[in-house]
C-alpha positions in Angstrom: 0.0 0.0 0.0 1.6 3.5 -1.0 1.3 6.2 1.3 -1.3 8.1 -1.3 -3.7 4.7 -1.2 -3.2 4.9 3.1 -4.3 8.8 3.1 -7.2 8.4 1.1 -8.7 5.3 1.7 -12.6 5.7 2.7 -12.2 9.6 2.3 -15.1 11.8 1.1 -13.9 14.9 -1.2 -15.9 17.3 -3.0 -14.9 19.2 -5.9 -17.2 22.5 -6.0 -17.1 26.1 -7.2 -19.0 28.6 -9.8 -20.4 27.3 -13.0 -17.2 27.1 -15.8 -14.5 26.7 -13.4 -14.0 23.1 -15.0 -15.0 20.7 -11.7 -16.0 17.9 -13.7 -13.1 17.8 -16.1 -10.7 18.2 -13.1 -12.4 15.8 -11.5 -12.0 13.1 -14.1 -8.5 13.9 -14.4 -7.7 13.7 -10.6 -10.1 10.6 -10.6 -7.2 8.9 -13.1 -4.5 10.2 -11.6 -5.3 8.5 -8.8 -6.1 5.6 -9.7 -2.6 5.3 -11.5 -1.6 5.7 -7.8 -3.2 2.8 -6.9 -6.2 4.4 -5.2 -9.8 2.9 -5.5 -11.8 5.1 -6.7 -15.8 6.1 -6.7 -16.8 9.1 -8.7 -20.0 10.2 -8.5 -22.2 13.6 -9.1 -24.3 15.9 -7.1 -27.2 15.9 -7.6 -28.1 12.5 -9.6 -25.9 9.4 -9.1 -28.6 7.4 -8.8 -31.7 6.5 -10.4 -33.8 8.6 -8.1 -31.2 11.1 -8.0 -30.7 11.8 -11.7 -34.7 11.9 -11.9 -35.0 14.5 -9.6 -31.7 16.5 -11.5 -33.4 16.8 -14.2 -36.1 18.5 -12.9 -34.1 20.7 -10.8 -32.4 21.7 -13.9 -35.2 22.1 -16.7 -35.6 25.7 -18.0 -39.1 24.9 -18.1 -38.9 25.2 -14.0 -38.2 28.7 -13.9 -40.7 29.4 -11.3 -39.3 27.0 -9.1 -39.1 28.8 -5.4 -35.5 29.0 -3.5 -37.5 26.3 -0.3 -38.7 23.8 -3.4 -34.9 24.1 -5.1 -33.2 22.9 -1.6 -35.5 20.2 -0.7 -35.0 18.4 -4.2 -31.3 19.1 -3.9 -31.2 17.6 -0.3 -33.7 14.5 -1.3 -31.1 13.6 -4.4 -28.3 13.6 -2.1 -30.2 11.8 1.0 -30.4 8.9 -1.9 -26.7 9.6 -3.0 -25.5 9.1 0.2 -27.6 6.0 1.7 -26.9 4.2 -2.0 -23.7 5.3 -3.5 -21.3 7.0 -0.9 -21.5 5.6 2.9 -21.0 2.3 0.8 -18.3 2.7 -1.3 -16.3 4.9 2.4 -17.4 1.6 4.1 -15.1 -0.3 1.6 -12.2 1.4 1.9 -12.5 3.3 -1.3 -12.2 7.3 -1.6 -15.5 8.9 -3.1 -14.7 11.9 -5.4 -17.8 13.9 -5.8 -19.0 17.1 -8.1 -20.8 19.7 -6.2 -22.5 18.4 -2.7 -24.0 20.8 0.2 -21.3 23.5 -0.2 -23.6 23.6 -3.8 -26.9 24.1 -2.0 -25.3 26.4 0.2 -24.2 29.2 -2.5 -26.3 28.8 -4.9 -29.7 28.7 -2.9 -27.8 31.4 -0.5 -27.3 33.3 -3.5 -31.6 33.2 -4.5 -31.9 33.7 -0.9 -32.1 30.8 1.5 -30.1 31.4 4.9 -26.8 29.0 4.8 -27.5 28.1 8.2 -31.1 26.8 6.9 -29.5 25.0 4.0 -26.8 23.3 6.2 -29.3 22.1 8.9 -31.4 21.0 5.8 -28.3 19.0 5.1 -27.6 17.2 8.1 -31.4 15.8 7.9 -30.6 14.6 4.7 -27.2 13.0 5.1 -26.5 12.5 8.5 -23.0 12.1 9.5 -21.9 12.2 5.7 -20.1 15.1 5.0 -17.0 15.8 2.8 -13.2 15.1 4.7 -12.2 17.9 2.5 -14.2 20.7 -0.5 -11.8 22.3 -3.1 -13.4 25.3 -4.4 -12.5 25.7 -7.8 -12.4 29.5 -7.8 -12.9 31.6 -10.8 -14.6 35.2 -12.1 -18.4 34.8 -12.6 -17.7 36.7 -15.9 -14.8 34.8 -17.0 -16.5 31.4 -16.0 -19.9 32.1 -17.8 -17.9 33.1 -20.8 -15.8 29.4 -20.7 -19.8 27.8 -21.2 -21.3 30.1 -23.5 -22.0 28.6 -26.6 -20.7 24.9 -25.0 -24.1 24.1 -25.0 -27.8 25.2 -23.8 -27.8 26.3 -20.5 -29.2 24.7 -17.6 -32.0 26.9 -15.2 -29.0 27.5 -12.8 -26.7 28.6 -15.7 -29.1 31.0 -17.2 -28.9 33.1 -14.7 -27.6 36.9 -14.8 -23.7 38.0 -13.5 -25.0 39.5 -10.5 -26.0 36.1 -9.2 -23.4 34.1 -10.0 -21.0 36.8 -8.2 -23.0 36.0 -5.3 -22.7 32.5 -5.5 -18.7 32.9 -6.4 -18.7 35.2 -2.8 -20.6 32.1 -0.7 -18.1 29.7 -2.2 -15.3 31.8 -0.8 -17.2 32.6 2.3 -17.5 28.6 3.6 -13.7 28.3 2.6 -12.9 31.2 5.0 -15.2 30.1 7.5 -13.9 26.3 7.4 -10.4 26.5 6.5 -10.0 22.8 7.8 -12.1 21.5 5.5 -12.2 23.8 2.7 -9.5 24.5 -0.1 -9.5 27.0 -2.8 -7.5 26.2 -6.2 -7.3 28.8 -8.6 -9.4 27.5 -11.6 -7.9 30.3 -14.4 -5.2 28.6 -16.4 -5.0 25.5 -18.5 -6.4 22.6 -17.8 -3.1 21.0 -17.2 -1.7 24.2 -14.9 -5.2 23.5 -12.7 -5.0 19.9 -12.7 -1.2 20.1 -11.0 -2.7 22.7 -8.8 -5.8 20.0 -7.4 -3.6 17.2 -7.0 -1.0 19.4 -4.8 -3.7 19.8 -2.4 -4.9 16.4 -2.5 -0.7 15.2 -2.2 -0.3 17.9 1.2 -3.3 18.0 2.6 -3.3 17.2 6.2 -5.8 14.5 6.4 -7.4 13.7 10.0 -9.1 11.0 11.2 
């Protein structure tokens, strides 16, 4: 057993931050990196990752929802992961392996906080859902709102969450930044502007220095 495979056996991290800061690609990338290391991985999104879960996502991200109410976004985000969690994640921790996840309550926290939900709402909302199942460590992936909704225009249509204006996704880039500076021990910011490559070295320095705790 390396010393990579010891550190990050049946540990829970979360890659999060602003919409076009590139979590799922770096995610992929650190996924394969360490597996070459010999890690066991389980990689799984936020919200879907099940069959329930990926119902309820695409509801949650239909433009066709637009009236959708901040209370009725967070309970279908916190029912997907309640799901998530029971199925997917205490599971594969209970195995030994290291879940990698994109987006989970640190999400729900800026983006509902953002429309208007009180974090401490959304975070109480989240312990009902998951329980004791919360990340050992959140990168942030930080980036400008302007640069970051420029990276996924014209990528595709957006999503509900993607459609909206600057002035909310600054929000949502300030309650990213907020939990990291409230929660330094379990929050880490990479910078997300750069190549892919120059991030990706970036992520896995914080996964290689970290200083786990059990």
């Amino acid at each position: 057993m390396t010393d990579l495979t010891d550190k990050l056996g049946s540990r829970f991290i979360v890659i999060d931050g602003p919409d076009g800061a590139g979590k799922t690609t770096q995610l992929k990338l650190l996924a394969e990196h360490l597996r070459t290391r010999g890690v066991e991985v389980c990689l799984v999104r936020d919200p879907g990752g099940t069959a329930i879960g990926d119902r309820i996502r695409r509801i949650l991200l239909d433009n066709a929802h637009g009236e959708m109410g901040v209370e009725c976004e967070l309970m279908l985000y916190m029912a997907s992961r309640a799901q998530l969690a029971a199925e997917v994640i205490r599971p594969a921790l209970a195995r030994g392996e290291c879940v990698l996840c994109d987006r989970y309550i640190s999400a729900t926290v800026a983006y509902q906080g953002a429309g208007g939900a009180e974090p401490d709402t959304v975070l109480q909302a989240g312990r009902i859902a998951v329980g004791p199942t919360w990340p050992d460590l959140t990168i942030l992936l930080d980036l400008d709102a302007e640069v970051g909704l420029a990276r996924v225009a014209g990528q595709r249509r957006h999503d509900r969450m993607e459609s909206r204006g600057a002035e909310f996704h600054r929000r949502v880039r300030k309650m990213f930044l907020r939990q990291a500076q409230e929660q330094p021990e379990r929050f880490a910011v990479v910078d997300a502007a750069g190549t892919v490559e120059e991030v990706q070295q970036r992520l896995r320095k914080v996964v290689d220095r970290w200083q786990w705790q059990r």
